[in-house]
Structure formats: C-alpha cells, structure tokens
C-alpha positions in Angstrom: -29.6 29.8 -4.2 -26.9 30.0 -6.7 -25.3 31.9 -9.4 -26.2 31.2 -13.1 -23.5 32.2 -16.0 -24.0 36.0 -17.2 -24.2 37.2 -20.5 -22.9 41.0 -20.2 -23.8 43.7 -22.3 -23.4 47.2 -22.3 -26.2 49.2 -22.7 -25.0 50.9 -25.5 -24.3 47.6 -27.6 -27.0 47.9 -30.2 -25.7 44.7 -32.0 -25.9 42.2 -29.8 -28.6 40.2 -29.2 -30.0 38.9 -26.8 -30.7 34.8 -27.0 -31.1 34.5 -23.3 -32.7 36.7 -21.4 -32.5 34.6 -18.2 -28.6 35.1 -18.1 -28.2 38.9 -19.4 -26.6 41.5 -17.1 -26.9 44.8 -18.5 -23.8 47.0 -17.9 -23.9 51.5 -17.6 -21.1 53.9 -17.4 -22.1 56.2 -14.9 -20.2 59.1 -12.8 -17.1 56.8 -14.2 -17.9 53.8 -12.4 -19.1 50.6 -14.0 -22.7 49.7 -12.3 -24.5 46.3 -13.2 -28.6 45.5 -13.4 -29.1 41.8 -13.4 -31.9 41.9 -15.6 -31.8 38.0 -15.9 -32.7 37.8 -12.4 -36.0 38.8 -13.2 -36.9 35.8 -15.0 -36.6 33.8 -11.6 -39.8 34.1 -9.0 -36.9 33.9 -5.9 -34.1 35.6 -6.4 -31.5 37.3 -3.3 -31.0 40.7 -2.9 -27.4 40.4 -1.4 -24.7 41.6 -4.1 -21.8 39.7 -4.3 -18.3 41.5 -5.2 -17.6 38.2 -7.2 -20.3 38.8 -9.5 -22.1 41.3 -11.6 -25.5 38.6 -11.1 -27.9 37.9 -8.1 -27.9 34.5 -6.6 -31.8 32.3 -8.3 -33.2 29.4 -7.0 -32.7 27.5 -10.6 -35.8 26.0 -10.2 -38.2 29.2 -9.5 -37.6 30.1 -13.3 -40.7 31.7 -15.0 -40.5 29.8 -18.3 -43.3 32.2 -20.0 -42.1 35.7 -18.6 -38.6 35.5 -20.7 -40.2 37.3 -23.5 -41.5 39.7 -21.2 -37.9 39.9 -19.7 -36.5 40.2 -23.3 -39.1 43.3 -24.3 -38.0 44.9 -21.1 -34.2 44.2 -22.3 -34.5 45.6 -25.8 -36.8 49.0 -24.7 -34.3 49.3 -22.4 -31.4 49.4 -24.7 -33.4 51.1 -27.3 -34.0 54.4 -25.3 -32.8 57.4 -26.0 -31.9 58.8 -22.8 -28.5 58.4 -21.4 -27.4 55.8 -18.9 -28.4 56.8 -15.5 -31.9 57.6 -16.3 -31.6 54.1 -18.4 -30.3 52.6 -15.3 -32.8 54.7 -12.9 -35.8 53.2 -15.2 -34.0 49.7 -14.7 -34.1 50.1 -11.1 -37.9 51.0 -10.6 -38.6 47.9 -13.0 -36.9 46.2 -10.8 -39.0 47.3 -7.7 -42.0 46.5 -9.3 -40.8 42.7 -10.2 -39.7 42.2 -7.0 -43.0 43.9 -5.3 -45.0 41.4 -8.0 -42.9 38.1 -7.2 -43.3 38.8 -3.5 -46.9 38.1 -4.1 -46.7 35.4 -5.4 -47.9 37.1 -9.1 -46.4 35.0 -11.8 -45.9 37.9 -14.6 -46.2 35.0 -16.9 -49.2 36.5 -19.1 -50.8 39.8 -20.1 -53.3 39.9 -17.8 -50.9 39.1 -14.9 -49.1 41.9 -15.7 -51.7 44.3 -16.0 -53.3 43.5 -12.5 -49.7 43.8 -11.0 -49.6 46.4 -12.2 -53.1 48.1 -10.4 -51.4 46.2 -7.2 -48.4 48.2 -7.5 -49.9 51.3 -7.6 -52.7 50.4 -4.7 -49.5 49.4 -2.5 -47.8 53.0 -3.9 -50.8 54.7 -2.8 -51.4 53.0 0.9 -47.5 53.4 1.4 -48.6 57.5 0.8 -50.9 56.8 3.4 -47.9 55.3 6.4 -47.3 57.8 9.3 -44.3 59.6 8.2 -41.1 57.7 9.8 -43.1 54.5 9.5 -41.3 51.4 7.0 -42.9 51.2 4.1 -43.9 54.9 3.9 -43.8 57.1 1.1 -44.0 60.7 0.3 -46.3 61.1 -2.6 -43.5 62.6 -4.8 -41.6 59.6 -4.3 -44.4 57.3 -5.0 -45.1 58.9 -8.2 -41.2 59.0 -9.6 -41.6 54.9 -8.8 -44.7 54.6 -11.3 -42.9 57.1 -14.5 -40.8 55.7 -16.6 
C-alpha cells in the first residue's frame, strides 16, 4: 500500500476540472474545520482505511486500479460538486458513497460497468436489510432508520 499524489479541490471550486479522477481529494469547510474525502481512492479495488495526519489521501495498492470505473468516479465527482446543498450534507452524501464502494469492493464487485453497478447496488440494500435483521448490540446491526439514511442521497 502506498500514497498516490493528490489533486485537491474544494467543493465549492466550480472551475476546475477534473483530469484525474484517480488522484482528486475533495476538500469541505465544515463547523470551521477543514475535512477531506479521498474520492480518488475509490478508483482502487484495495484501498486502507487508516488516515494518515501526513496526508489528506488513503494509502492504494497501485495495481488494484479499476481502469473502467474512473468515469464512474468522475460522475460521482462532478454531481457531487454540482449539488446544491451545503457542505456537510455534500460531505455526508460523500461518506455513504463511500460505504457503499467500499461494501461493493469488499465483494469482490468490480463497479467497472452499468450492470455491475446496478446489482451492487440490490446487494447493498439486501446487506442493509439483513443488517435490520442483527440482534440489537450485535456487529453489523442496524436500526432500520439508520439503514435507510445509508440508501438516500
């Protein structure tokens, strides 16, 4: 694992564009902190979840890039940056895509075509539903309000 150059942007730059998607941490203003979402990250199958003061990025396997899901990574980027609403539910929304990337990598879907992401989709939300199901107190469990905020964006 190791970390790949970032190209920062603040999620209210509407000029900028974005020519890599693999690299491209988007930056918020929030409760006057500066927070990060390595939204670069997602284009990489294997990917740590440690954070790293050092760097605004997660740590990739180089090699695990997903050559066809950058321009699904680059939609994601750009509807992000388009929305209207301000930059913690922009951030929140980030966060649940996130979620749902890493639930999608972590079996083994490849989010590299349409199809793939429609059926990890449907897999997300089975796993959202039998987490509802988990004894309260159990890992993995969800209440159902929580499992629901996960799927809206």
């Amino acid at each position: 694992m190791e970390y790949r150059p970032e190209i920062i942007i603040h999620i209210t730059d509407k000029i900028t564009e974005v020519l890599k998607p693999e690299m491209t941490v988007l930056e918020f203003d929030i409760d006057n902190s500066c927070r990060t979402c390595d939204v670069g990250s997602w284009c990489y199958s294997v990917r740590s979840n440690a954070r790293n003061p050092n760097h605004k990025s997660r740590s990739v396997a180089k090699e695990s890039i997903v050559k066809d899901r950058l321009k699904y990574v680059e939609r994601i980027i750009e509807g992000l940056r388009a929305s209207t609403y301000n930059q913690a539910t922009v951030y929140s929304h980030a966060g649940k895509i996130a979620r749902f990337i890493d639930f999608a990598d972590s079996k083994g879907m490849s989010l590299s075509n349409d199809k793939d992401w429609i059926e990890s989709v449907y897999s997300y939300y089975e796993h959202l539903v039998l987490s509802t199901r988990l004894a309260d107190g159990t890992e993995g469990s969800l209440k159902e309000r929580s499992a629901s905020a996960e799927l809206s964006l």
